[in-house]
PALO-218441 format. One record per residue (C-alpha): residue in one letter; x negated, y negated, z. Coordinates in steps of 0.05 Angstrom, whole numbers, plus 5000, padded with zeros to 4 digits. Layout:
<nodes>
AXYZ...
</nodes>
This chain:
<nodes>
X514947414950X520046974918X517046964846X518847774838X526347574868X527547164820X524847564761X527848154785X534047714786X533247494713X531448284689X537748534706X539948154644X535648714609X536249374602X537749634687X531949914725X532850444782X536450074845X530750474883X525750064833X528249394861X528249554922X522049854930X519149154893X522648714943X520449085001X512649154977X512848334967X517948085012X514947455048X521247275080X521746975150X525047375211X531047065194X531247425129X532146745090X530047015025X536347485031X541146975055X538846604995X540547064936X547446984972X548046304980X545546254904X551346604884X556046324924X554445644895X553445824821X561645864822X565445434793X570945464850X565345274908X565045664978X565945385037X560345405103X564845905138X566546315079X557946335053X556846465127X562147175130X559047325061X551347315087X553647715146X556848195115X550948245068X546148335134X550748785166X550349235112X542849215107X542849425186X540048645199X541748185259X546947775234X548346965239X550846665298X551945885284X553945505214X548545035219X544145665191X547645595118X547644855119X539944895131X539645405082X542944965030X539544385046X533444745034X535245034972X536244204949X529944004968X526244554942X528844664875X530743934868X537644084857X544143634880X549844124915X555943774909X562043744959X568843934933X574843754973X580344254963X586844075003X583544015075X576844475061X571144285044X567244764993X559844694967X557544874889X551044674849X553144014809X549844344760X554644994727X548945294688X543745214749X540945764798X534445874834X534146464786X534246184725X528645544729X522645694689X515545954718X510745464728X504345694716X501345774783X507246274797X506446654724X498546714754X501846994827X506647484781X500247774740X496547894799X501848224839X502848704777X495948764766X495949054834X503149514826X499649794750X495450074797X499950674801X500850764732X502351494715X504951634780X511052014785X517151554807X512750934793X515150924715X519350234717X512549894738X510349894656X517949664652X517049064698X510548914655X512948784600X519248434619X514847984653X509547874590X516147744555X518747294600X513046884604X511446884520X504847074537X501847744536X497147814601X490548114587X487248554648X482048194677X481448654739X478949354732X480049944782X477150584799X481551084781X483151674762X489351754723X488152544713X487752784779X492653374801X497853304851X499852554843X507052864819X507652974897X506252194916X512951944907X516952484950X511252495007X511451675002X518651745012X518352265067X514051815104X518051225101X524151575133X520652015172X523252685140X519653405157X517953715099X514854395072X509054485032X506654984985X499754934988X493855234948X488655465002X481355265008X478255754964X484855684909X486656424907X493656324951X497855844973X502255835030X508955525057X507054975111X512154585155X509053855162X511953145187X507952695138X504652095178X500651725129X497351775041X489951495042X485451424978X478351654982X473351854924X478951794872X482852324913X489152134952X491152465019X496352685061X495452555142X500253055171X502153385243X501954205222X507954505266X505055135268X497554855289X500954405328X495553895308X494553275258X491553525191X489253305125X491953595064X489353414990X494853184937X491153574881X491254254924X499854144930X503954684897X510654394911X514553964965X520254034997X524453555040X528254005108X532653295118X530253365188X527852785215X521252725270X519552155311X511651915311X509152015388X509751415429X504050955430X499951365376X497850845315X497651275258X493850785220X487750705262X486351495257X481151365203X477850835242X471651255268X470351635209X467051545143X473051905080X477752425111X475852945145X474053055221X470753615245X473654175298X472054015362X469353325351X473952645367X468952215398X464451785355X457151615371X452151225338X448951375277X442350965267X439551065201X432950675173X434350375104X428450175046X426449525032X429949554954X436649884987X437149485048X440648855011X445949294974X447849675038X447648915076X452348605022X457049345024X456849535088X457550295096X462250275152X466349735188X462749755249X455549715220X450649225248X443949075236X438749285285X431749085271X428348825209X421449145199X415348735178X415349185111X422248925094X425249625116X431349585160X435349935221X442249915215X447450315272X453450535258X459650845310X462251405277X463852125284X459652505235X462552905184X462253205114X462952555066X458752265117X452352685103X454052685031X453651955027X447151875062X444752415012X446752004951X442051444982X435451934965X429551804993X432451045008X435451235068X433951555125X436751895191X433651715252X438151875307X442652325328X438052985326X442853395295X444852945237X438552955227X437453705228X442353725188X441153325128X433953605135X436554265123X440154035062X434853675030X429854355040X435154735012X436154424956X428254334940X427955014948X433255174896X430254764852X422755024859X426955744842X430155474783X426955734711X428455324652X427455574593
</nodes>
């Protein structure tokens, strides 16, 4: 997005962030075109803020050798800068001036104290900046994430305005393990094997495991780590809070060919997927009358649909999933408001929960 270019720009007038910081902004907002304009333009920018002008060829060497060094395709004709400038004009409503030097031709702003950097916010961009770090505050207290609170409040100074929150998210700024987000996030994004020590299921050890990190997914305040096990030789699903420690091998892995990472949540309801089960199937449940409009509005799953609306105002709604833990723990948060009526062993199965649990309770003494 060009608003946090040209902040982040104008901040390095302050006190300097982490490089990675930057980069990791630009990247997370970066609405350039394929043609990585927004990159050719910081160049261009600075090519024409000098006093001694550039010329076309000499911008053009200077934005390839910029893209080049990024790993980018690089320009092949001239008339690419002089769009680029004549865009800049028109957008910021700026005049770039021609300066004849002996027989070249070079190109400044008219301007000396102008850049694309340095115009004020107008106030539909100061309401795109909030938002955007309304969304990055999000991982506030995250290790690695510290120069967010730093961008805040060069950006509430920037603007002469302190931004109150109006948006309010779930979360839990406690929870164990979120140390280890910044490494894994990192491991991910250059596809680096790494080892975890990790606390077993009932806490009392942890062992060493050899993973190649795939994908970090939020559910119930938890975050989690989507992983192919070397030793399993299978995809698995580790908890943040339940890491002891990571460890980057620097050996790289390459993501099967064809296999979407991101869809592997698609037929389930949280996390987990049982042994032995990949195949979905449909869950129909039958939903009260006072429920029904909540679950309608918030559907429990992306593939819900409703069936049949009953003359009492109850409702039958089918879902395609592959049944699992946090899916019988949601339907059990519903009470008595919702029901399972197909397939048999769901419905066994919350059965046996619900008779379990009255039966604890018709044991339990108070006194």
């Amino acid at each position: 997005m060009m608003i946090l270019k040209k902040l982040i720009k104008r901040f390095s007038k302050f006190e300097p962030f982490e490089r990675n910081a930057y980069l990791c902004t630009i990247n997370l907002f970066d609405m350039a075109n394929v043609k990585n304009g927004a990159l050719r333009e910081i160049i261009i920018d600075r090519c024409l803020q000098s006093r001694r002008g550039y010329s076309t060829q000499e911008i053009f060497d200077k934005c390839n050798a910029m893209l080049e060094g990024r790993g980018e395709p690089t320009l092949t004709a001239l008339n690419t800068v002089r769009n680029d400038m004549l865009a800049i004009e028109n957008r910021w409503g700026i005049l770039i001036e021609k300066v004849k030097i002996g027989r070249y031709i070079r190109y400044r702003y008219q301007d000396p104290n102008f850049s694309i950097y340095n115009s004020p916010l107008t106030d539909d961009e100061v309401m795109q900046l909030t938002q955007a770090v309304s969304l990055l505050n999000r991982f506030e207290g995250v290790h690695g994430f510290e120069w967010v609170s730093e961008l805040n409040a060069h950006i509430q100074s920037s603007v002469s305005a302190h931004v109150e929150p109006i948006v309010g998210f779930d979360e839990n700024q406690q929870l164990k393990g979120m140390e280890y987000f910044t490494p894994l996030f990192r491991a991910i994004s250059t596809k680096h094997i790494v080892k975890l020590n990790y606390r077993t299921f009932g806490g009392e050890e942890t062992k060493d495991i050899t993973i190649h990190p795939y994908y970090l997914k939020q559910y119930n305040q938890r975050w989690f780590l989507l992983a192919y096990n070397e030793e399993r030789k299978q995809i698995s699903i580790y908890g943040l809070d339940r890491i002891e420690n990571v460890t980057d091998t620097q050996a790289t892995y390459q993501v099967e060919e064809g296999k979407d990472i991101s869809t592997y949540f698609d037929n389930i309801i949280g996390v987990s997927t049982p042994t032995g089960h990949t195949e979905s199937e449909e869950v129909r449940l039958l939903v009260a009358k006072e429920q029904l409009p909540y679950i309608l509005s918030k559907p429990i799953h992306h593939s819900q649909r409703l069936i049949k609306t009953n003359e009492d105002g109850t409702g039958i709604l089918s879902i395609q999933v592959i049944p699992n833990f946090e899916l019988s723990q949601l339907i059990l948060s519903y009470g008595d408001r919702v029901q399972v009526l197909s397939p048999g062993h769901l419905r066994q199965e919350i059965l046996a929960r619900l008779e379990g649990n009255l039966k604890k309770y018709r044991l339990l003494h108070l006194d």
